[in-house]
C-alpha positions as a Python dict, from the first residue, in 0.01 Angstrom:
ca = {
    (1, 'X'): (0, 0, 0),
    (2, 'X'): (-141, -8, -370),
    (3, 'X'): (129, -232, -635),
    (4, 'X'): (260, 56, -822),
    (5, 'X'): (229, -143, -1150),
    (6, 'X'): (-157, -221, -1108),
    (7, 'X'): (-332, -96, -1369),
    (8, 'X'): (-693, 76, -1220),
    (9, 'X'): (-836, 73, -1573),
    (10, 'X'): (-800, -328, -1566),
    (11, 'X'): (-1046, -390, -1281),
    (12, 'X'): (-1424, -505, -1259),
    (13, 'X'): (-1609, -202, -1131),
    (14, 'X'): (-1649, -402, -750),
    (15, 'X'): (-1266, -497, -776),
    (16, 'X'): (-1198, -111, -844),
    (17, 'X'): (-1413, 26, -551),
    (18, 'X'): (-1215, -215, -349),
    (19, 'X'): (-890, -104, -472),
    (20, 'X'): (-994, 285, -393),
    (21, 'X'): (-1100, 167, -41),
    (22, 'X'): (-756, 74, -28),
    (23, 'X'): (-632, 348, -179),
    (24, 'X'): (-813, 592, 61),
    (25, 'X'): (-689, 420, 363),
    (26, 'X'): (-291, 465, 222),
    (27, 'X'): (-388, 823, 151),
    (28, 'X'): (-314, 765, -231),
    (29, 'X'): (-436, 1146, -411),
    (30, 'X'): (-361, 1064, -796),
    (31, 'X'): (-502, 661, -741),
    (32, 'X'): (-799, 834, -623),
    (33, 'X'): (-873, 1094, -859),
    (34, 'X'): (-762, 789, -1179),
    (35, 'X'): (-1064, 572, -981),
    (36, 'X'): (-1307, 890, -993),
    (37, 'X'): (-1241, 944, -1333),
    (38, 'X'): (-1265, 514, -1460),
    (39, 'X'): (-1561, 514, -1284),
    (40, 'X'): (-1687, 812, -1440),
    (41, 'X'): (-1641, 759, -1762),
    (42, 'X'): (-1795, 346, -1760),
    (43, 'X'): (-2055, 604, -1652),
    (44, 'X'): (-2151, 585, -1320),
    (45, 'X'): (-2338, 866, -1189),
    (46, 'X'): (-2112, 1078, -970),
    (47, 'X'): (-2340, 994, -653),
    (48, 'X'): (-2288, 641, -664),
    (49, 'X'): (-1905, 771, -723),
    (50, 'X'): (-1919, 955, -363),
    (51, 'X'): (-2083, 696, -209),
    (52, 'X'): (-1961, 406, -283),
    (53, 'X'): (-1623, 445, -303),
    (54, 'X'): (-1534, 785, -94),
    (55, 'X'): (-1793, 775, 160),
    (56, 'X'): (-1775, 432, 238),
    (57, 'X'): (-1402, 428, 200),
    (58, 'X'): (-1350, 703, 452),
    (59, 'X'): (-1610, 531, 670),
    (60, 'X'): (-1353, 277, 697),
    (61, 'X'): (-1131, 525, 770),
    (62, 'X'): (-1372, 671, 1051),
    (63, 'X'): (-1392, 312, 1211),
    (64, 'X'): (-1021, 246, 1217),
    (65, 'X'): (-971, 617, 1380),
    (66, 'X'): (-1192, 573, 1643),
    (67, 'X'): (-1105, 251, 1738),
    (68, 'X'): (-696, 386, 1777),
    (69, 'X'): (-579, 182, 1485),
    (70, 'X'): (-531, 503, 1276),
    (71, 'X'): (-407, 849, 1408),
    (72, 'X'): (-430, 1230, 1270),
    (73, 'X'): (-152, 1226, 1025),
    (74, 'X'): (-264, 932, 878),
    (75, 'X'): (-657, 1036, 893),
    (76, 'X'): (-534, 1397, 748),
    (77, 'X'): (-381, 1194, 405),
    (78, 'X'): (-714, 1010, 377),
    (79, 'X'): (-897, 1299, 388),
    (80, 'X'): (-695, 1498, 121),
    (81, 'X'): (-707, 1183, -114),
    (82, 'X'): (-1061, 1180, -39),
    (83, 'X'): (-1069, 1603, -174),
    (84, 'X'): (-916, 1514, -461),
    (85, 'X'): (-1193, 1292, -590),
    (86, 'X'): (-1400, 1531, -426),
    (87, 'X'): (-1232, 1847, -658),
    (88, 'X'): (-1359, 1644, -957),
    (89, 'X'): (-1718, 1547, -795),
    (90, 'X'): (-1845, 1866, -665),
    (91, 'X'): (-1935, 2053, -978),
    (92, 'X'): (-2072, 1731, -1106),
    (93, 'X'): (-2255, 1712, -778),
    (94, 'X'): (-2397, 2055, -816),
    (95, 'X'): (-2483, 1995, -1185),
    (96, 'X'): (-2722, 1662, -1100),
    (97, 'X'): (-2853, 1781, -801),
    (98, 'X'): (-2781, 1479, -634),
    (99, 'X'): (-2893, 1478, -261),
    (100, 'X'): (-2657, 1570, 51),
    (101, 'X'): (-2668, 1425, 379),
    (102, 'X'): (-2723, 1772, 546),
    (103, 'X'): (-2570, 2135, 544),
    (104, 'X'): (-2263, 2239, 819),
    (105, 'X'): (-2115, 2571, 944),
    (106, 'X'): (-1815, 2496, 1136),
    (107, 'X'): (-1565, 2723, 1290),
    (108, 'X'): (-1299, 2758, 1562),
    (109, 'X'): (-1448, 2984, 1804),
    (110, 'X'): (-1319, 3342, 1936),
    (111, 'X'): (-967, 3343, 2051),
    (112, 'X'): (-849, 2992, 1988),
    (113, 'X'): (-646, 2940, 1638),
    (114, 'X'): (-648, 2618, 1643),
    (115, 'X'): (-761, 2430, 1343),
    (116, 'X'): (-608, 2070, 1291),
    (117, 'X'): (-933, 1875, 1435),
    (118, 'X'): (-1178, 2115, 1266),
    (119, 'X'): (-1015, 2033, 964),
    (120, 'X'): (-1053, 1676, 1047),
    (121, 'X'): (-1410, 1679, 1113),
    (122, 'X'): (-1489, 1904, 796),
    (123, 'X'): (-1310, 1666, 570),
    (124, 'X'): (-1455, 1375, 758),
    (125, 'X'): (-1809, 1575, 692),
    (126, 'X'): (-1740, 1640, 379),
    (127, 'X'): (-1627, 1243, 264),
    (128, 'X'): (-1993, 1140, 487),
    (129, 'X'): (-2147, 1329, 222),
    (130, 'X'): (-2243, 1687, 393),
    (131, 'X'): (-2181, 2005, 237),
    (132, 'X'): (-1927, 2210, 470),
    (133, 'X'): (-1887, 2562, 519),
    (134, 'X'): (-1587, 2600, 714),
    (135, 'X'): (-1526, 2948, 867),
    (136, 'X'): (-1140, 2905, 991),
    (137, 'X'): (-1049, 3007, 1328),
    (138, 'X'): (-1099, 3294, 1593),
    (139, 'X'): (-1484, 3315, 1508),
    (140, 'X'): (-1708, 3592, 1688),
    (141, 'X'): (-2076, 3524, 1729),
    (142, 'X'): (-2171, 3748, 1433),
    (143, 'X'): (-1978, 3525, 1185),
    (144, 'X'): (-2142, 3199, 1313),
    (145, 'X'): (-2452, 3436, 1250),
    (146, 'X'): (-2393, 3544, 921),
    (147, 'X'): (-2298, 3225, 818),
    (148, 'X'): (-2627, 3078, 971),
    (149, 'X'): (-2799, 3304, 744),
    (150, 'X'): (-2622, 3250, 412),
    (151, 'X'): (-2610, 2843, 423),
    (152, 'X'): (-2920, 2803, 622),
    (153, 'X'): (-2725, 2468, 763),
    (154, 'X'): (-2890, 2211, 943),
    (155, 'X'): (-2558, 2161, 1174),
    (156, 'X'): (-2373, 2466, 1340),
    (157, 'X'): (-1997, 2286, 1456),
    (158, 'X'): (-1802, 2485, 1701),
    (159, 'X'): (-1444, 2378, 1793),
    (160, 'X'): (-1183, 2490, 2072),
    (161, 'X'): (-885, 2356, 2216),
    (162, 'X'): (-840, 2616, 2495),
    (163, 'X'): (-1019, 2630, 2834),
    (164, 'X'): (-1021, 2995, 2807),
    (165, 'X'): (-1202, 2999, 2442),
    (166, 'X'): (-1444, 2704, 2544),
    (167, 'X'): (-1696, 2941, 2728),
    (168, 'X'): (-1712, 3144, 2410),
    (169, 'X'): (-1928, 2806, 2268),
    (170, 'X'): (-2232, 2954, 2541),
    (171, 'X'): (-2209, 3328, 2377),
    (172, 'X'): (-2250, 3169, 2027),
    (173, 'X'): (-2554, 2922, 2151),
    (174, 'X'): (-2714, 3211, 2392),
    (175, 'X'): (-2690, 3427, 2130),
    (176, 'X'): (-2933, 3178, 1898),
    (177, 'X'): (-3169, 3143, 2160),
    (178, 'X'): (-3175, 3538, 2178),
    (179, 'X'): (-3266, 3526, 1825),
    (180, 'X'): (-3508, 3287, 1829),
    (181, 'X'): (-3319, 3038, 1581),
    (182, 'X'): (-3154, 2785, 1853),
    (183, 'X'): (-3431, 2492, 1758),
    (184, 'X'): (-3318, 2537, 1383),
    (185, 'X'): (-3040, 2405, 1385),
    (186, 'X'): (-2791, 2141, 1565),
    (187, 'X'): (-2526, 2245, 1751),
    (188, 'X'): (-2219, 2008, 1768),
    (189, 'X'): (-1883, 2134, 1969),
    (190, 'X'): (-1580, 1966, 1975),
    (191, 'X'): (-1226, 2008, 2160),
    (192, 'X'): (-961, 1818, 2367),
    (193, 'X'): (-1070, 1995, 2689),
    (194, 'X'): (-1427, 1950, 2658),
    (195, 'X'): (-1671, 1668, 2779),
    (196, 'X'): (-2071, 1593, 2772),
    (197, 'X'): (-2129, 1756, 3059),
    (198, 'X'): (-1996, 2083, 2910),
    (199, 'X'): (-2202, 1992, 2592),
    (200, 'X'): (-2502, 1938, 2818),
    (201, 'X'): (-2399, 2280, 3022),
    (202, 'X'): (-2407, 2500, 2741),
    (203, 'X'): (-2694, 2427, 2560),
    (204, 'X'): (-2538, 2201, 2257),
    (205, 'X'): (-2694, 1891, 2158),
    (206, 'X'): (-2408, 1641, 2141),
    (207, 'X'): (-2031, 1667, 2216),
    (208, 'X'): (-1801, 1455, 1957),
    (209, 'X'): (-1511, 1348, 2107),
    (210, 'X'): (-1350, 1317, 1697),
    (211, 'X'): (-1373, 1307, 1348),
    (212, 'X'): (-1514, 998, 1333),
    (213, 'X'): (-1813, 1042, 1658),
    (214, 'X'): (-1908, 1383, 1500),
    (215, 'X'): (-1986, 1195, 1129),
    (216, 'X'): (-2176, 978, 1340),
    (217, 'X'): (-2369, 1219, 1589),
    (218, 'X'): (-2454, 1456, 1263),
    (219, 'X'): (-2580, 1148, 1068),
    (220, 'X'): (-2821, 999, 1390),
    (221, 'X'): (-2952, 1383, 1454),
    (222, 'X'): (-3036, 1472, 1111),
    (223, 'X'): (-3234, 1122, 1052),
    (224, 'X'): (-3407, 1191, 1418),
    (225, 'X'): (-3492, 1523, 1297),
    (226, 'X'): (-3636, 1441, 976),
    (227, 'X'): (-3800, 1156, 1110),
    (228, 'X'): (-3941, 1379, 1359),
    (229, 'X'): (-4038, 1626, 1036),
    (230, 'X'): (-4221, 1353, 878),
    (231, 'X'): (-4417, 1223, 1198),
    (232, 'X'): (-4560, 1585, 1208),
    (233, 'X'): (-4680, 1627, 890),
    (234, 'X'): (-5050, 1583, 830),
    (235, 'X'): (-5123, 1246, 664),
}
């Protein structure tokens, strides 16, 4: 845990981003948002902010979660110390233009209200530097479909924890075939009952087994994809 008398304003700019590192991994809101705002105002851009200090602190995070040595509840107070700095970021963000790693719908799919490991991966998303549009729970086809053509995402996430909800992931992925937008995007599903070989079955591209595997996944598809953009275009 962080020494309650250290002053943040006292440290070099690579002892700071340590100490937020830290302070991520404790789950420490107000440390965080102090460390945004030092970092800020010494006038780092607030890309270099996100990036090195909340992305790579919550990669650390990511690491520690997938290897067992962190669970949810823990994960879940990284992530909302990670928001905070993000509530302060974001219109900065927007304001610079700064790049993103990638656009994501996500949503918990028809008939299943369950929501804790969605909102783990969108926070995880969100601190890996993606933009997130997260649609809740109990999601019919036409919202994934009107959210497909608002954000124009990259990544379409679909989540469910019941067997009974997990065929629902085929409808939504059928249904973007139908329409002739499948190839347009990646689709990543997510669950405790599901495995690859239900991935493979209906038609998604990769099944993440967490948080930490879907940052991962999202990250290797998007640079395959643009890699395989930039191999196509004319020279």
């Amino acid at each position: 845990m962080a020494d309650e008398d250290l002053d943040l304003s006292t440290l070099s700019d690579h002892e700071l981003v340590e100490q937020m590192h830290d302070d991520l991994y404790d789950g420490l809101k107000e440390e965080i948002e102090e460390g945004v705002r030092i970092l800020l105002g010494r006038g780092w851009t607030p890309y270099d902010v996100l990036t090195r200090s909340l992305v790579e602190g919550m990669r650390i995070v990511g690491v520690d979660f997938r290897d067992g040595i962190l669970f949810v509840p823990e994960v879940l107070m990284s992530a909302n110390a990670m928001k905070a700095g993000m509530a302060i970021l974001r219109p900065l963000l927007a304001a610079t233009g700064a790049p993103r790693m990638g656009k994501m719908v996500i949503g918990t799919v028809k008939g299943d209200i369950h929501d804790i490991g969605k909102n783990l991966v969108s926070m995880m998303m969100e601190g890996a530097g993606f933009e997130v549009i997260d649609l809740g729970v109990n999601n019919g086809v036409e919202k994934y479909l009107e959210a497909i053509a608002t954000h124009q995402p990259e990544i379409v996430g679909m989540s469910a924890l019941l067997t009974t909800t997990m065929p629902y992931m085929k409808v939504v992925i059928d249904t973007l075939k139908e329409k002739g937008i499948r190839n347009d995007h990646i689709v990543l599903v997510g669950g405790a009952p599901l495995n690859e070989a239900f991935a493979e079955a209906v038609g998604a591209d990769a099944y993440c087994r967490d948080a930490a595997a879907a940052v991962e996944t999202a990250r290797a598809l998007i640079a395959r994809r643009q890699g395989a953009a930039l191999a196509r275009e004319p020279a």
